[in-house]
N, C-alpha and C positions, 0 to 999 in steps of 0.2 A: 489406563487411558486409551480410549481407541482414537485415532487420525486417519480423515476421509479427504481426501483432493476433489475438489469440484474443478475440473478443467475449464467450465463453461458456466457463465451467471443463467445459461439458459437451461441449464442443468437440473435448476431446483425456484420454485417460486417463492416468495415473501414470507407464507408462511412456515416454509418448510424449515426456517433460520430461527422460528420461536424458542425462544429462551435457553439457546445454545448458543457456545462458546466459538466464536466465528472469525478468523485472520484474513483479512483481504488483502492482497497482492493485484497490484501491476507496477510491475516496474518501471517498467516504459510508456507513460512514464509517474501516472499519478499519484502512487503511494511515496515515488521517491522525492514527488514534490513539495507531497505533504510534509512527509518528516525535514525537509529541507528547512520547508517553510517555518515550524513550531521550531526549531535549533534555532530558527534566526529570528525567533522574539516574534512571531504571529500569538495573538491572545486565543486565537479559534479558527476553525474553518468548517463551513457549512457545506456542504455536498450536494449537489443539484442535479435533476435528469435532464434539465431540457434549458436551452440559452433563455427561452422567454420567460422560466419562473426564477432564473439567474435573476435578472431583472427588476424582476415584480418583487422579491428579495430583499433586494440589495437601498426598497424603495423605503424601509420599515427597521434596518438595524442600522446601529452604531452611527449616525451620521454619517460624515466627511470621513470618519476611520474607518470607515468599508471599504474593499479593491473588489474590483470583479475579474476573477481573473480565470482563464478555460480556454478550450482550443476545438477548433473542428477540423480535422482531418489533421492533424498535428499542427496547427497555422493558429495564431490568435487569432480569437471572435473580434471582430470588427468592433471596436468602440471599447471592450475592455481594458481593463488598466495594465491585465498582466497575460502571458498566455501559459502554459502548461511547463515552461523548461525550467528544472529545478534552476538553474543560472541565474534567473531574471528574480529568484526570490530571496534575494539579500536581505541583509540585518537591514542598511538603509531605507530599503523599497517593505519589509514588511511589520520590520518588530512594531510590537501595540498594536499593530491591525488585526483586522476583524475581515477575512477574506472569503468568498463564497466561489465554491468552484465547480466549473462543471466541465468535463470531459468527455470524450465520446466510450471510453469505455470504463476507466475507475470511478468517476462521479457515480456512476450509473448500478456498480458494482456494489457498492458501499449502502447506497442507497435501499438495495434490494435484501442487505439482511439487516434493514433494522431494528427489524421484531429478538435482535437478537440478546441473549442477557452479558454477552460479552462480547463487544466488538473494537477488534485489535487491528491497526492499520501498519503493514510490513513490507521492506522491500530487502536488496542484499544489506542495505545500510545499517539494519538493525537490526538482525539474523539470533544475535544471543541474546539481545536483551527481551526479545519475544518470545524467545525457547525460555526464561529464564521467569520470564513472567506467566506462561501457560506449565510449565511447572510448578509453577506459588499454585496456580488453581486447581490444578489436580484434575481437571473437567475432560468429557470427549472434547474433541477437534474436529472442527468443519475448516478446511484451508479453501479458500473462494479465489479460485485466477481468474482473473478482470477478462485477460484472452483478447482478441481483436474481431469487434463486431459479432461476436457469438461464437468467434474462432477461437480455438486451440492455440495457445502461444506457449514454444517452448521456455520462453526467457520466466516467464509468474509460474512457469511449472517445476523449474533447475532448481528456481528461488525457495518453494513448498519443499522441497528435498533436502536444500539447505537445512531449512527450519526443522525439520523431521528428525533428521540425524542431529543437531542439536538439542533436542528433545533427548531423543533415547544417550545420549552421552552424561542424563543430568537424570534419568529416571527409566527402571530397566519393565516395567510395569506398562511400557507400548504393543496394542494391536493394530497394524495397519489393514486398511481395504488396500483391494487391490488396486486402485490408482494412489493411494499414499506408496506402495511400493518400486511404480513406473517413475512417481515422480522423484525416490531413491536413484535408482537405475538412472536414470538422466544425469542426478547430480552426479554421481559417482563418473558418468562416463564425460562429461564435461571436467570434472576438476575445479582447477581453479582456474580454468579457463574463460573468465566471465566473460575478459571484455570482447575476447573474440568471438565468444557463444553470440554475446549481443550485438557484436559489429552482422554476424553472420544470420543473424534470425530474420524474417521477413520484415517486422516492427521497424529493426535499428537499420534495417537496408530504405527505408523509406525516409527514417527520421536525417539520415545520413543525405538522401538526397533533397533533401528540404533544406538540409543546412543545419541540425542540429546534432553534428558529430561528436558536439564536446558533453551531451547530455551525456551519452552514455559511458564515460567516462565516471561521470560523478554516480550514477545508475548502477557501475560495478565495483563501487566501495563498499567491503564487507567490513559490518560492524565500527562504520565511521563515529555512529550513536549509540547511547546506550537509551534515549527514548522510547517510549513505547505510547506511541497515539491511540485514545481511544473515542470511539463517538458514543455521546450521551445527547442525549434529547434532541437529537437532529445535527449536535454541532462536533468535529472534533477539536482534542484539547491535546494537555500532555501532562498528565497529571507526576506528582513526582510517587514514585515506589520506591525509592534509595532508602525507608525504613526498613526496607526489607532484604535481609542477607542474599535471599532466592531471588532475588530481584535483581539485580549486580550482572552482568555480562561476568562471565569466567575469564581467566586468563589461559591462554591454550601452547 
């Protein structure tokens, strides 16, 4: 199995993601919302670039069981139901919905490997049951950090390192590129320092001063899930893999 870290969606275009095995990351905060959001009884969530096709969307599924929920510059969109912080996606506010999301950089992330034949959505939340599921597959690995506006973000790169070394502790058959092994080196030299990596990163210094201190919190729970989200046909779901042993988060 070889494992590539894309630091940047700007990294590699649409097609470069065809019919590869693809994990996208952002932590901060849209994968941690997603998985938030499907644990707490979301039927799907549809991934969007842009607020205006949010919309146009949101005008064609599920009725009344649609949210629109997304954030620009970490702030809810104006008129949306929900905005980006895992917090606001409770059992109450989403189970059975149908929610379309667009962000300023994980929507946008997710969006750009859809050509892919496997595409897995991860944050720290669900660290082994992603290792555990890209071991059932056996396939290469493209890890895709969301990053900030085209940026480099430490916090989707600690998280890839995570996943890595979860990987090789489940299958000794790993080649990494050279940024699968920076994004080692990170995690190693973080620890299990999460939540201060993220109080301290540029992202959670912003999100901190907006007011959303307590996201990241919930941001640096490892392996809070054993979920593993993936996007099919535009939308993501959660499908269940519990038939499968390889599938099971380990106990460590």
């Amino acid at each position: 199995m070889k494992i590539h870290v894309l630091l940047s969606p700007l990294n590699a275009d649409e097609l470069y993601f065809t019919g590869k095995t693809v994990v996208v990351v952002d932590v901060l905060r849209a994968t941690t919302t997603i998985i938030t959001a499907l644990k707490n009884g979301a039927k799907k969530i549809t991934p969007v670039e842009s607020v205006d096709f949010a919309v146009k969307v949101s005008g064609g599924i599920s009725g009344g069981h649609t949210l629109l929920a997304g954030e620009r510059n970490t702030l809810m969109v104006e008129g949306f139901a929900l905005g980006n912080s895992p917090l606001e996606f409770t059992e109450e506010a989403v189970k059975d919905k149908s929610i379309i999301l667009f962000t300023t950089n994980g929507s946008k992330a997710i969006v750009r490997a859809k050509f892919a034949e496997n595409l897995l959505i991860a944050s720290f939340n669900n660290v082994s049951a992603i290792a555990n599921r890209l071991a059932e597959l056996g396939n290469d690995v493209e890890i895709l950090c969301a990053g900030s506006n085209g940026m480099f973000c430490v916090e989707d790169t600690v998280c890839a390192g995570w996943i890595i070394s979860a990987i090789q502790e489940k299958t000794e058959d790993v080649e990494l590129s050279d940024s699968a092994k920076a994004s080692l080196v990170l995690k190693k030299h973080f620890g299990k320092r999460i939540l201060k990596m993220l109080k301290d990163s540029e992202h959670g210094q912003l999100l901190i001063g907006n007011g959303f201190e307590e996201d990241l919190k919930v941001a640096a729970e490892v392996d809070s899930t054993d979920l593993v989200p993936v996007y099919v046909q535009g939308e993501i779901i959660a499908p269940d893999f519990s038939g499968s042993k390889k599938s099971k988060p380990e106990k460590k």
